[in-house]
C-alpha positions in Angstrom: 69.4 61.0 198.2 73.3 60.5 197.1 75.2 58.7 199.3 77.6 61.1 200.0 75.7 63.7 201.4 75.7 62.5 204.8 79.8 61.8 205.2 79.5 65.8 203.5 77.2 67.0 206.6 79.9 65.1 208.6 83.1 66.9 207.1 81.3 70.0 206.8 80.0 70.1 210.2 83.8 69.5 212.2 84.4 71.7 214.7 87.5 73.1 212.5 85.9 73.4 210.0 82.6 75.3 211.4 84.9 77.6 212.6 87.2 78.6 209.2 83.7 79.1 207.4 82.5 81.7 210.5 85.9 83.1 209.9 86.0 83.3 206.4 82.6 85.3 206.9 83.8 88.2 209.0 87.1 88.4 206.6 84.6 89.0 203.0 82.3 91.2 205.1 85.6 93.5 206.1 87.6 93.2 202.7 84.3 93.3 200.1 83.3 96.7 202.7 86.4 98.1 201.7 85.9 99.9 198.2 88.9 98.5 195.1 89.6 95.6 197.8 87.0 93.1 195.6 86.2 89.4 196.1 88.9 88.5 194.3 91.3 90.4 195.6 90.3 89.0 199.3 90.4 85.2 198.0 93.4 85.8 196.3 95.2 87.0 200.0 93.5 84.0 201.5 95.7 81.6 199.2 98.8 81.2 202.0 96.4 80.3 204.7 95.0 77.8 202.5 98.3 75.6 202.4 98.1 75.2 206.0 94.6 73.7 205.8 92.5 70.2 204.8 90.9 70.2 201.3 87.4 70.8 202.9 88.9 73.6 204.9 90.5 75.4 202.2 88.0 75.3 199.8 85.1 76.0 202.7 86.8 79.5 203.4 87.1 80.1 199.5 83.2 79.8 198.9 82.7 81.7 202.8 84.7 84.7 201.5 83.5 84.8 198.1 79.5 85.0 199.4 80.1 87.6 201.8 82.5 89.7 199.8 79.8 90.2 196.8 77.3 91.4 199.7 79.7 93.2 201.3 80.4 95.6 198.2 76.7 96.8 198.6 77.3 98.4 202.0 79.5 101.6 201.1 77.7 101.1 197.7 74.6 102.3 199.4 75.8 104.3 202.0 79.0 106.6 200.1 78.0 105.6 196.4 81.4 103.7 196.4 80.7 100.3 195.3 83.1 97.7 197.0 82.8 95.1 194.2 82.4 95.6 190.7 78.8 93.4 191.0 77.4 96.2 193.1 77.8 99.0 190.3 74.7 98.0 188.6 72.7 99.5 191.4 75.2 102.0 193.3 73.2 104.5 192.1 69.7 102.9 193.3 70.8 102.0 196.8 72.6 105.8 197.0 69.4 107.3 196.1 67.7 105.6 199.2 70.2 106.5 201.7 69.9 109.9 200.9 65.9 109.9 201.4 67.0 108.9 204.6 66.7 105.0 204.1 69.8 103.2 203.8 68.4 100.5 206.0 65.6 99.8 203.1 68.2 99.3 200.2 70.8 97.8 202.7 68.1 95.1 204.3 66.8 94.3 200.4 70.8 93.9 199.2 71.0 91.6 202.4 67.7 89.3 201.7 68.5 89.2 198.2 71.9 88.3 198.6 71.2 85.3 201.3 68.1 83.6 198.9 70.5 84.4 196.0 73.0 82.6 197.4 70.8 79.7 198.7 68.9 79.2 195.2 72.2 79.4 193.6 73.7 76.7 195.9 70.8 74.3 195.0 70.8 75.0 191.5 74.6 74.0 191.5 73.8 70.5 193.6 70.6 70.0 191.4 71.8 71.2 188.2 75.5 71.2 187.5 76.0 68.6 184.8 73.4 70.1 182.7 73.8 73.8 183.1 77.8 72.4 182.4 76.9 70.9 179.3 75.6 74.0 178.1 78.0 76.6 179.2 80.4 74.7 177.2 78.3 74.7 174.0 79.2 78.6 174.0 81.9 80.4 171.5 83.6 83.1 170.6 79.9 84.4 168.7 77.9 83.9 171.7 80.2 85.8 174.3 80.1 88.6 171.7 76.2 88.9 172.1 76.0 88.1 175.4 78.2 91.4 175.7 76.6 93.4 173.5 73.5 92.5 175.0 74.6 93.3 178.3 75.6 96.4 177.2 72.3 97.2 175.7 71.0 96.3 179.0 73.2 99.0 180.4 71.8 101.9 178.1 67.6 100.3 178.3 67.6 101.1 182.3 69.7 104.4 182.4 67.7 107.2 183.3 68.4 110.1 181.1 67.5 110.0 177.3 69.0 107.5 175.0 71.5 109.8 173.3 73.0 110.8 176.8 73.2 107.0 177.1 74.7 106.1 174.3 76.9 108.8 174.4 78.4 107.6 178.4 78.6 104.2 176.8 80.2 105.3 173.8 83.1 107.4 176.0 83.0 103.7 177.9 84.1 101.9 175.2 86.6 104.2 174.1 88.6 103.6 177.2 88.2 100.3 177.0 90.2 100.9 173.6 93.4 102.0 175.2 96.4 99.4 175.1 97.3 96.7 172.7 95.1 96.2 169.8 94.3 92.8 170.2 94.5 91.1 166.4 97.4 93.5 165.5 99.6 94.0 168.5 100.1 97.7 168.5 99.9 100.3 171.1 96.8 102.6 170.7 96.3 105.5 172.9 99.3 104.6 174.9 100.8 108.0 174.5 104.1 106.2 175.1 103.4 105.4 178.6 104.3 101.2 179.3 101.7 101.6 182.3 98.9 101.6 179.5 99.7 98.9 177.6 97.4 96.5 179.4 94.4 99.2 179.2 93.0 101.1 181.6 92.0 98.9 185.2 88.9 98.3 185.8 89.0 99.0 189.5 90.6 102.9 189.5 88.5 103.6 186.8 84.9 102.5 189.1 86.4 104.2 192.2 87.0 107.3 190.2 83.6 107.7 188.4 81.8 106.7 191.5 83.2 107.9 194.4 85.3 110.6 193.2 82.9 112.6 191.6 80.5 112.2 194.5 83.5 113.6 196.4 83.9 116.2 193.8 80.3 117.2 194.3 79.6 117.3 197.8 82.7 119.8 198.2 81.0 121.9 196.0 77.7 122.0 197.2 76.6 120.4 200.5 79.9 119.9 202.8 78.5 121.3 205.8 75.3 118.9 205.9 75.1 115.7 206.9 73.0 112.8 205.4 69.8 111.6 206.9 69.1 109.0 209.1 65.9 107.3 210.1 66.0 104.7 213.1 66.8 101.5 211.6 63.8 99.3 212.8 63.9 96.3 212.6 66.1 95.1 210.3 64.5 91.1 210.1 60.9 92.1 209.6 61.9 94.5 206.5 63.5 92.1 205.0 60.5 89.1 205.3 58.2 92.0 203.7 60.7 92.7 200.9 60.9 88.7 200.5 57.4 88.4 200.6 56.9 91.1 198.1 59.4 90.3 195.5 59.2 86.9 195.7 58.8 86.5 192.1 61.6 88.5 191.2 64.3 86.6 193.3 63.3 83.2 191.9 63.2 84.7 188.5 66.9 86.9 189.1 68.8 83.8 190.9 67.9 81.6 187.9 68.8 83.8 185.4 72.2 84.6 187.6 72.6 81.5 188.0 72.5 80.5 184.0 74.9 83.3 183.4 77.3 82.4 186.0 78.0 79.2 184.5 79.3 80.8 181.6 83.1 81.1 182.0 84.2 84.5 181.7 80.4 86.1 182.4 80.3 86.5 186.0 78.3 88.3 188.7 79.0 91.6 187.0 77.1 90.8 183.5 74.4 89.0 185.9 73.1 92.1 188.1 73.0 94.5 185.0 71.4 92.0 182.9 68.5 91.3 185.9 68.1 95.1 186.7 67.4 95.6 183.0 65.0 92.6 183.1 63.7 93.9 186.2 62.9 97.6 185.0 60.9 95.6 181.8 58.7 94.0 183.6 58.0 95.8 186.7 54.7 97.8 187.7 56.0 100.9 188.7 59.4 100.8 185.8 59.1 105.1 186.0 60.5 104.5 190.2 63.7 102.8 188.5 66.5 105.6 189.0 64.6 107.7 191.9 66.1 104.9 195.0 63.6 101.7 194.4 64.1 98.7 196.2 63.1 96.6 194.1 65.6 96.8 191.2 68.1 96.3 194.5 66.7 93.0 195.1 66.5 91.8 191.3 70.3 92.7 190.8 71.7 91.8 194.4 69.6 88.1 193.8 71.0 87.8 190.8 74.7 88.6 191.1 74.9 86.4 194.5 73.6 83.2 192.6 75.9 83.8 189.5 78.6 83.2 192.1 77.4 80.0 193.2 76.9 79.1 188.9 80.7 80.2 188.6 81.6 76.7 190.4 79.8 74.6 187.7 82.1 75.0 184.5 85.0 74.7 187.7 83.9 71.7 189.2 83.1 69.5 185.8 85.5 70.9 183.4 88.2 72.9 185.2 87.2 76.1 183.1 87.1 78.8 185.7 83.8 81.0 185.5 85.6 83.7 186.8 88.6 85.3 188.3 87.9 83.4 192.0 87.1 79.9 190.8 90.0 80.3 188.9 92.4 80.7 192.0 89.8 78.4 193.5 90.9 75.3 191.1 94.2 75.7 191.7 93.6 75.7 195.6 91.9 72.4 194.6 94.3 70.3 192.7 96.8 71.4 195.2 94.4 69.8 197.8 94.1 66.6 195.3 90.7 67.1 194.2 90.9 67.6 190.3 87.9 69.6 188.3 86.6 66.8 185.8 83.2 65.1 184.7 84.2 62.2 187.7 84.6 64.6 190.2 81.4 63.5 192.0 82.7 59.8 191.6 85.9 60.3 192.7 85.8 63.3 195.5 81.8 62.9 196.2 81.8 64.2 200.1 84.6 66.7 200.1 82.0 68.0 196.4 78.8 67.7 198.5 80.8 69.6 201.7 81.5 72.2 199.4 78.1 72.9 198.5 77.2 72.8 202.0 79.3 75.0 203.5 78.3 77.6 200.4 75.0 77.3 201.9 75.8 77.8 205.4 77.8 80.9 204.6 74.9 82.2 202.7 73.0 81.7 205.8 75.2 83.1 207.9 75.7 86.0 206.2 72.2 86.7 207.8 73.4 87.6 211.0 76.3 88.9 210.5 75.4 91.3 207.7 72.8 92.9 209.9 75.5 93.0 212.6 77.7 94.8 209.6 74.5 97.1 208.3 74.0 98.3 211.8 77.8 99.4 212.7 78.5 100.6 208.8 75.0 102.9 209.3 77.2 105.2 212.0 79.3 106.7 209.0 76.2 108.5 208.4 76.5 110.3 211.4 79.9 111.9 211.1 80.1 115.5 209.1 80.7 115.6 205.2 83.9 117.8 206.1 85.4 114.9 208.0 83.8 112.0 206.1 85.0 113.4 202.7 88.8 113.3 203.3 88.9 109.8 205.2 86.7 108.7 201.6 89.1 109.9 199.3 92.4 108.6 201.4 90.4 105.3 201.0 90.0 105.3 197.3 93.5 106.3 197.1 94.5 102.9 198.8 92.0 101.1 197.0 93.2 102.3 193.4 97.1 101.6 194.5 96.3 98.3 195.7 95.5 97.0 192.3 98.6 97.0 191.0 100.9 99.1 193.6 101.4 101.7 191.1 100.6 105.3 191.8 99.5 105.7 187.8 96.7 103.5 188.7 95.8 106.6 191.5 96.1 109.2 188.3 93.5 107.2 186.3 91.0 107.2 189.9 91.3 111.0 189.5 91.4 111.5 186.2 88.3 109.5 185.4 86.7 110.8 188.6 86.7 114.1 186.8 85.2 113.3 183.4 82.6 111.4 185.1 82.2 114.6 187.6 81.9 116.6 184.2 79.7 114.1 183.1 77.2 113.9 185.3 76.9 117.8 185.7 75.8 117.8 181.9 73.2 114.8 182.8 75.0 112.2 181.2 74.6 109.0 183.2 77.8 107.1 184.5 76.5 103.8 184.6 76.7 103.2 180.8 80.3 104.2 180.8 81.8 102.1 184.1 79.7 98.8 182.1 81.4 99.8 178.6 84.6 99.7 180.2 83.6 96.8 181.4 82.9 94.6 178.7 84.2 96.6 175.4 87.8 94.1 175.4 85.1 91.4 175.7 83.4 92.6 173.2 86.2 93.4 170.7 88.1 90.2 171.2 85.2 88.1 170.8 84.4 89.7 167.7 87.7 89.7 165.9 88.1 85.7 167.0 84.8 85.1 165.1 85.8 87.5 162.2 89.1 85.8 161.8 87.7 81.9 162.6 85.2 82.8 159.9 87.4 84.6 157.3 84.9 88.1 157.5 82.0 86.2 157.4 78.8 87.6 159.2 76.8 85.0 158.5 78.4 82.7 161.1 77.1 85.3 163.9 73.7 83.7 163.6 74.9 80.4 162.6 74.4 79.1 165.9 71.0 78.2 167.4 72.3 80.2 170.8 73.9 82.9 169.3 70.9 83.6 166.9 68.5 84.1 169.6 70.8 85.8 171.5 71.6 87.9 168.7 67.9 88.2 167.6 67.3 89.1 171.5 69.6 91.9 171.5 69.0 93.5 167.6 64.7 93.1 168.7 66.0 95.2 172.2 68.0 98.1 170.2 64.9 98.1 167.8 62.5 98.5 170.8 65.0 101.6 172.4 65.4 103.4 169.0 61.4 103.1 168.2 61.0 104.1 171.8 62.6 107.0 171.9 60.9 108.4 168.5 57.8 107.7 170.0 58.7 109.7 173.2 60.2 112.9 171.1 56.9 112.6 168.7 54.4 112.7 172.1 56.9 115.4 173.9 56.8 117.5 170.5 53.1 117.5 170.1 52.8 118.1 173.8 54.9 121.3 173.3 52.6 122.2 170.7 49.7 121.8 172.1 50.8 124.0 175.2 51.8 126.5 172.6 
């Protein structure tokens, strides 16, 4: 055992300090409930409070926030189909599906277990693993981020549920947003329309509130206002979740590794993590023709995943200063200013206040136990007020949450104008999911690929030079082989069926 680990349990443990991590816990479960308000938004608000407060402290109610936040997001995910952090888009659709059958507490209690074991096998992975899983992270360029994007794209059109055109055809409109602003390698405007406010693109966070909750709003005004949706009793909450962990097992240790892996890659995050594991979890499942109809176990696959990537954010942090995402990168700073700096020596030279770290990620994680049941259970009561009262308090929500980006009501303009194309979307059975990730990742994409073009001089060679990026890339050309030969096969069987029936 380390020798730090017990002075760790001893800072960690202070009364102070005990009670900024319970804290910290109600704060993520409020903000990440609240849909554009995301997990790095609510660390990001934390900062001033942080001054006030001993390294341990500080950093304690950074990790606290961040593990409840990402949970958080699933609870008016699964309950309005308005995703409170961009992690929880993967499966919006999933968890939505299940509350309407009358069983939010199913995809709710599975987002919950998921997201505590997540957490907790992320955690460990970090104190076990960090130096290595470092070492590799750092081994990745320009060319592997490019097929780690593509591939999560791919991912994206493999799981959607309509045909592969419609798919490709959301993820194509996807990445055409993601176009708008300033070409990258040349500098100039495209599809600015001479408006400054789109020179940096479109936001990310509008443009999820919009096609999400939006057109959901869109569509229950014009079909079912004056229903409500159904509600079962919600049981107990504890013994679902010890069936679903007994039951998916497998795919929790198998989703919190691979989360865990992409974490750890700067830039990756949570959000590539849960689309990546529900696409791995639709390939190998027993039942993949559930995925899409409200199935718990994609839920538990992508909320496992995305909750351990967090934890894998902290291991390019902690050795090498590189932030693995938008949180450890306020989180670094929050450290230095506290005196412990991000380096290979870190455990040397700041071992307890590392070690109390980790531990109080795992007590939040724990926590979140309780407390998310507590939230589940008082969150479930919005199902019980009318559509016709629900619906306006909704939208005056995603309102706030699209101005709170950037305080700019142009950021409100893209929530509705993108709420309407997905509305139109949808109504012509093109899926959304597609789109919201092609958003997502196309300026990863395209800046990845012109910084290998140009390191390279137009060489394409150099995109399998790499032994990573060629079985990445090899991964990802096998996968849109598999779709392409997939999809023949299914219009060959559906045409002969046709004939035959004829």
């Amino acid at each position: 055992m380390p020798p730090d680990i017990l002075p760790a349990l001893v800072l960690v443990f202070d009364p102070t300090v005990l009670l900024v991590i319970v804290a910290a816990c109600f704060y993520g479960l409020f903000v990440g409930s609240i849909p554009g308000l995301t997990a790095t938004m609510s660390v990001a608000l934390l900062v001033p409070i942080t001054f006030f407060l001993d390294p341990v402290p500080a950093i304690s109610a950074i990790v606290a926030t961040t593990a409840t936040a990402i949970f958080a997001g699933d609870i008016p995910g699964a309950l309005l189909r308005m995703p409170g952090t961009p992690a929880s888009a993967a499966y919006v659709d999933e968890a939505f599906k299940l509350t309407k059958k009358g069983q939010s507490h199913v995809a709710l209690s599975a987002s919950l277990m998921a997201a505590v074991i997540g957490g907790v096998v992320g955690v460990v992975m970090l104190m076990v693993f960090a130096g290595q899983l470092a070492r590799f992270a750092v081994r990745f360029s320009s060319v592997e981020y490019f097929w780690l994007g593509l591939l999560g794209l791919s991912a994206a059109v493999a799981v959607a549920g309509s045909s592969l055109v419609r798919s490709a055809i959301s993820l194509l409109i996807g990445l055409f947003i993601s176009t708008f602003g300033i070409d990258i390698a040349t500098g100039y405007p495209r599809f600015t329309f001479g408006n400054i406010n789109l020179l940096s693109g479109v936001s990310f966070i509008p443009a999820m509130i919009g096609m999400f909750a939006l057109s959901q709003i869109i569509r229950t005004v014009a079909t079912d206002l004056g229903t409500k949706l159904e509600v079962e009793k919600v049981g107990r909450l504890g013994a679902h979740m010890i069936r679903s962990a007994r039951r998916y097992w497998l795919n929790i240790l198998r989703s919190s590794l691979l989360g865990n892996i992409i974490g750890a890659l700067p830039g990756a995050g949570a959000d590539i993590a849960a689309w990546v594991s529900y696409s791995l979890s639709k390939r190998f499942s027993k039942q993949p023709e559930k995925y899409g109809t409200g199935y718990e176990e994609g839920i538990v696959d992508a909320g496992a995943s995305n909750n351990s990537a967090v934890a894998g954010a902290w291991i390019p942090a902690l050795i090498f200063g590189i932030p693995g995402d938008s949180v450890t990168a306020i989180a670094i700073g929050v450290m230095m200013l506290k005196g412990i700096t991000p380096s290979p020596r870190v455990f040397v030279s700041n071992g307890p206040e590392v070690y109390a770290i980790f531990f109080a990620f795992i007590l939040a994680n724990l926590l979140m136990l309780p407390l998310g049941i507590l939230a589940i259970k008082a969150a479930r009561n919005i199902l019980l007020v009318p559509k016709r009262v629900l619906m306006p308090v909704i939208l005056l929500f995603s309102i706030i949450g699209a101005f709170a980006v950037d305080n700019t009501v142009f950021s409100v303009g893209i929530m509705f104008v993108l709420g309407l194309v997905a509305y139109v979307m949808e109504e012509n059975d093109i899926p959304i999911a597609p789109a919201i990730l092609g958003i997502v990742l196309g300026k990863v994409i395209e800046k990845n690929f012109l910084i290998t073009m140009i390191k390279t001089q137009g060489s394409f060679i150099e995109f399998f030079d790499r032994p990573i990026a060629a079985v990445l890339g090899v991964v990802t050309l096998a996968l849109w082989a598999w779709l392409i030969v997939n999809a023949i096969a299914r219009a060959i069987r559906a045409g002969r069926a046709e004939h035959n029936t004829a």
